[in-house]
N, C-alpha and C positions, 0 to 999 in steps of 0.2 A: 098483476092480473094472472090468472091460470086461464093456460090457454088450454081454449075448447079441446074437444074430442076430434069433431071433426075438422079440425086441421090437419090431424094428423092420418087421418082412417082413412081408407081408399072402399069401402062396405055403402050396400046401396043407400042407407040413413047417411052417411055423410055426402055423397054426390047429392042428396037432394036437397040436403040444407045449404050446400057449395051454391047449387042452380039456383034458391031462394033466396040467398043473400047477392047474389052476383050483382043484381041492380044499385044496391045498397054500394058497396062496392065498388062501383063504376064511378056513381057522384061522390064518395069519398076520393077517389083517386083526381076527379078533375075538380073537385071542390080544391085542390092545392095548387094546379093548375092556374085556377083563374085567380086564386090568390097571387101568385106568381107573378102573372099576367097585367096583374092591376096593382099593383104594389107601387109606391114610392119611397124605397128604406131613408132612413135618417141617416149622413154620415157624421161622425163623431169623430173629434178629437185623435182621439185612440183607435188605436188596430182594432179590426175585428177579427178574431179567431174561435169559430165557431168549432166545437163539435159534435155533432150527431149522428145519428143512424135513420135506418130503411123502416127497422122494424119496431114493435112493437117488445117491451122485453129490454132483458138484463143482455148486452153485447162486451161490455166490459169499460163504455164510455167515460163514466167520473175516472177510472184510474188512468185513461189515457187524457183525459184534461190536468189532470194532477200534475204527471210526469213533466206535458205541456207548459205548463206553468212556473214548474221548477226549473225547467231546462230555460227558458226564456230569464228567469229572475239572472240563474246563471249565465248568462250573456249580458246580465246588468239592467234589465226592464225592470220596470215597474211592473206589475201583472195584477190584476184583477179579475174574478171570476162573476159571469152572471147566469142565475139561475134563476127561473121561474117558481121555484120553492116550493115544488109538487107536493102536498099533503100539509103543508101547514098553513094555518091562517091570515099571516102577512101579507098584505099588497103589496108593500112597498112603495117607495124604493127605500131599502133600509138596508145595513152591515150590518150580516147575522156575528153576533157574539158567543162565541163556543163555549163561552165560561159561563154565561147568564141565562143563554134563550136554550129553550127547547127543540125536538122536532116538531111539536103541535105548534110552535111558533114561524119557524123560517123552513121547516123539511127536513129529512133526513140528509139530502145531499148536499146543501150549502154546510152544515156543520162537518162534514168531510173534506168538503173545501178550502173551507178557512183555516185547517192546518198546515195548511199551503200557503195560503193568501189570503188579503181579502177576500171575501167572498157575500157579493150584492143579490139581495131577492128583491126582485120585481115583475110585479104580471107587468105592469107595462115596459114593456125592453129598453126604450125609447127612454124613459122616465131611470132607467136603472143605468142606461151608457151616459146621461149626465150627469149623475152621479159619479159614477166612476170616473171621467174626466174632471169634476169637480175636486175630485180627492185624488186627481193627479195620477192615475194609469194611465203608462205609457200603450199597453196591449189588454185589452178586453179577452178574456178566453171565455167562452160562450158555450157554457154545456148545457145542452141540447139546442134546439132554433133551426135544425134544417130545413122545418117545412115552416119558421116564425120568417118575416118579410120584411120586417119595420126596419131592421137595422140592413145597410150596406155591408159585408164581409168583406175581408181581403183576404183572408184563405179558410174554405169550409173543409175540413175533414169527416169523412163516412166512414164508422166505426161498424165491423162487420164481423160477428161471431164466424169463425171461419168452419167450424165444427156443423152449425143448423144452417147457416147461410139464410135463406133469406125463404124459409121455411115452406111451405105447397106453393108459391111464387102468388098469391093473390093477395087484396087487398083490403084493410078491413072494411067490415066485419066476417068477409071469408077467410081472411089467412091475415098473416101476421103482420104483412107489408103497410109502413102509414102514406106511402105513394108507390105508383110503380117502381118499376127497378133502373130502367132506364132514363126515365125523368129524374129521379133523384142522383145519379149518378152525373148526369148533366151537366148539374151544378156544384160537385165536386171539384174539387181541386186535389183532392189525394182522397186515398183510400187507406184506410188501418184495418187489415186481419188479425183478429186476437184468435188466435190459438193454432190449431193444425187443422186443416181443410184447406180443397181449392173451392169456395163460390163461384159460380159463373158469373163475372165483372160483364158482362155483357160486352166485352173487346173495349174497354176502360181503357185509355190511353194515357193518363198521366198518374203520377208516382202511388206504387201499391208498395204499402210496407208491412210487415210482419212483425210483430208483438205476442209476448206473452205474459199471461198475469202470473209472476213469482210471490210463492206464501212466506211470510217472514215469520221461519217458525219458532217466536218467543215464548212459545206454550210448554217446549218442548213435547210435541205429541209423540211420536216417534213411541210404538211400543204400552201406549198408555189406552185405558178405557176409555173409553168417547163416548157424550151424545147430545150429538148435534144438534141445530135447529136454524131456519134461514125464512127471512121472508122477503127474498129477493126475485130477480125474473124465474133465475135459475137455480135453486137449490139443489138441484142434482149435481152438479158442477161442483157446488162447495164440499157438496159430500165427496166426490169424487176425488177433491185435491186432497181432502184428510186422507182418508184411505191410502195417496198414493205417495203422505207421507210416511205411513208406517200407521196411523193410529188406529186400536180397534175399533169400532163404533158398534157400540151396543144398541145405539137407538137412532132415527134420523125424523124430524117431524119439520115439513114442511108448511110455509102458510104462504097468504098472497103474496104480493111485490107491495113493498109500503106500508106491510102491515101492522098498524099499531097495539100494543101489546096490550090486554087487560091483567089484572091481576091473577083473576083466573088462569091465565094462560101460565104468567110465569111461576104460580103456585106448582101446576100441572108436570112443568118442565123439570123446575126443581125436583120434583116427588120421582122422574123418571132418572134423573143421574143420579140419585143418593151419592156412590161411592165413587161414582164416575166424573171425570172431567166435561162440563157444562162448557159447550162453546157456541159461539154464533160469527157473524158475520159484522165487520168495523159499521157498515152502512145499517146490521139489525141494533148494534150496541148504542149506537148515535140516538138511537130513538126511544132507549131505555133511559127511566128517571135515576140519580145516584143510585136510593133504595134497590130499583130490581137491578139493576149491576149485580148488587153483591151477589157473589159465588159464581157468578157466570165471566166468561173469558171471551176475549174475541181475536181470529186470525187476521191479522192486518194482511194485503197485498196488493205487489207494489207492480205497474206497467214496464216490462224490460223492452224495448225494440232489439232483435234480432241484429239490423243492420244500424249501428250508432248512425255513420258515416252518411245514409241515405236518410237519416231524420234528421240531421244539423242542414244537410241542403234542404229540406223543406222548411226548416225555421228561417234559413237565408234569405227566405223568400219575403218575408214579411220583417225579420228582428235579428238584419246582418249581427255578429260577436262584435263586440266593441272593443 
């Protein structure tokens, strides 16, 4: 999504739109509430390890489930990943195939996954964590589900661009929050800062850890023409990490979060690098058919935690080393 205008504007057209949705806003926020409130999760077989966010937006969440997942395989688990498969057509509960299915089929971000792990799409959760014990995961990693209720967790992580933090602090459709800040923190069991910022954790008392997304740069940009294009929360971001590997960018074209490409689109793009190096984003490439591949290039990047030491004691928690 592109976030509005006035989220960001402090000018008197955004305070009124702020005061007009404010109601809207209210029962969005306790509309999770009483979800919360009335919920009976399912427990399953397997660990739940959820992760999610506050807000609305790219925070940097799939590559801290990735890392997640990796790290847990590495202590010997089984791991599996469940996604809702935002923008593709599957119900599930089905294992996205990275060789066969599309993004129009399972999403953009289960096919990011599954180079990890399995990786399960299911609108119904419930229906997808049986599966998953079914095929035998020890540990469910659960990207996104902070505000999803069906399932029981045993440890939720709040993933938190530490740069926008948790952006005019309202909730939508006023600002970017999908619950307050303090409710959703609640129910935390740690916190993940990606990048450089303090947020106000609102006096968060259990483990805040620090992460950065590293570009794995197999493009060699360094010194080379660029131009860009991203349709992620954040493409400013991605443009940002090129630039601050060295590359020139001649051109940046931003689209929505999720957005699926036409031909037209990737005609457009091509016609814009001619001589330039054409790159996108692992999560825009995923969504591209073979065909629009060709010529175009993608930055993989990978979740580093800061503190190794203070994220193995939070896996202790749930997936001691064997």
């Amino acid at each position: 999504m592109r976030t509005p205008e006035f989220w960001n504007g402090g000018g008197l057209a955004a305070q009124l739109a702020l005061a007009v949705l404010a109601p809207a806003s209210w029962a969005h926020g306790a509309s999770v509430a009483w979800r919360r409130d009335h919920a009976r999760p399912h427990r399953t077989r397997a660990k739940i390890v959820c992760i999610g966010n506050l807000t609305a937006g790219g925070t940097g969440k799939t590559p801290i489930a990735i890392a997640v997942a990796r790290a847990l395989a590495g202590r010997g688990y089984r791991a599996a990943f469940l996604s809702r498969g935002y923008g593709g057509r599957a119900k599930g509960p089905v294992i996205a195939d990275p060789d066969n299915d599309s993004a129009h089929d399972v999403g953009d971000e289960p096919l990011l996954l599954a180079r990890a792990a399995p990786a399960i799409v299911a609108r119904d959760r419930v229906a997808g964590a049986e599966l998953a014990d079914a095929s035998g995961a020890e540990i469910v990693v659960m990207d996104d589900g902070h505000q999803n209720f069906e399932l029981e967790k045993d440890l939720s992580i709040v993933v938190v661009d530490a740069e926008t933090g948790f952006g005019n602090g309202r909730v939508l459709p006023a600002g970017p929050l999908r619950e307050p800040v303090a409710q959703g923190l609640a129910r935390a069991g740690a916190v993940v800062l990606v990048g450089d910022g303090a947020p106000d954790l609102m006096g968060f008392g259990r483990p805040v850890l620090r992460a950065h997304l590293a570009p794995v740069d197999v493009l060699n940009v360094t010194g080379r023409d660029v131009v860009a294009f991203a349709g992620i929360g954040r493409p400013a971001k991605f443009f940002a990490t090129l630039r601050g590997m060295g590359a020139r960018l001649a051109d940046t074209i931003a689209f929505s979060d999720h957005h699926v490409y036409s031909a037209s689109d990737i005609a457009r793009l091509r016609a814009k690098a001619r001589d330039a190096l054409l790159v996108t984003t692992e999560k825009d490439y995923v969504r591209l058919t073979p065909t629009e591949r060709e010529g175009i290039n993608f930055l993989p990047v990978r979740a580093a935690f800061d503190d190794v030491d203070a994220f193995a004691r939070l896996l202790d928690s749930v997936a001691p080393a064997r």
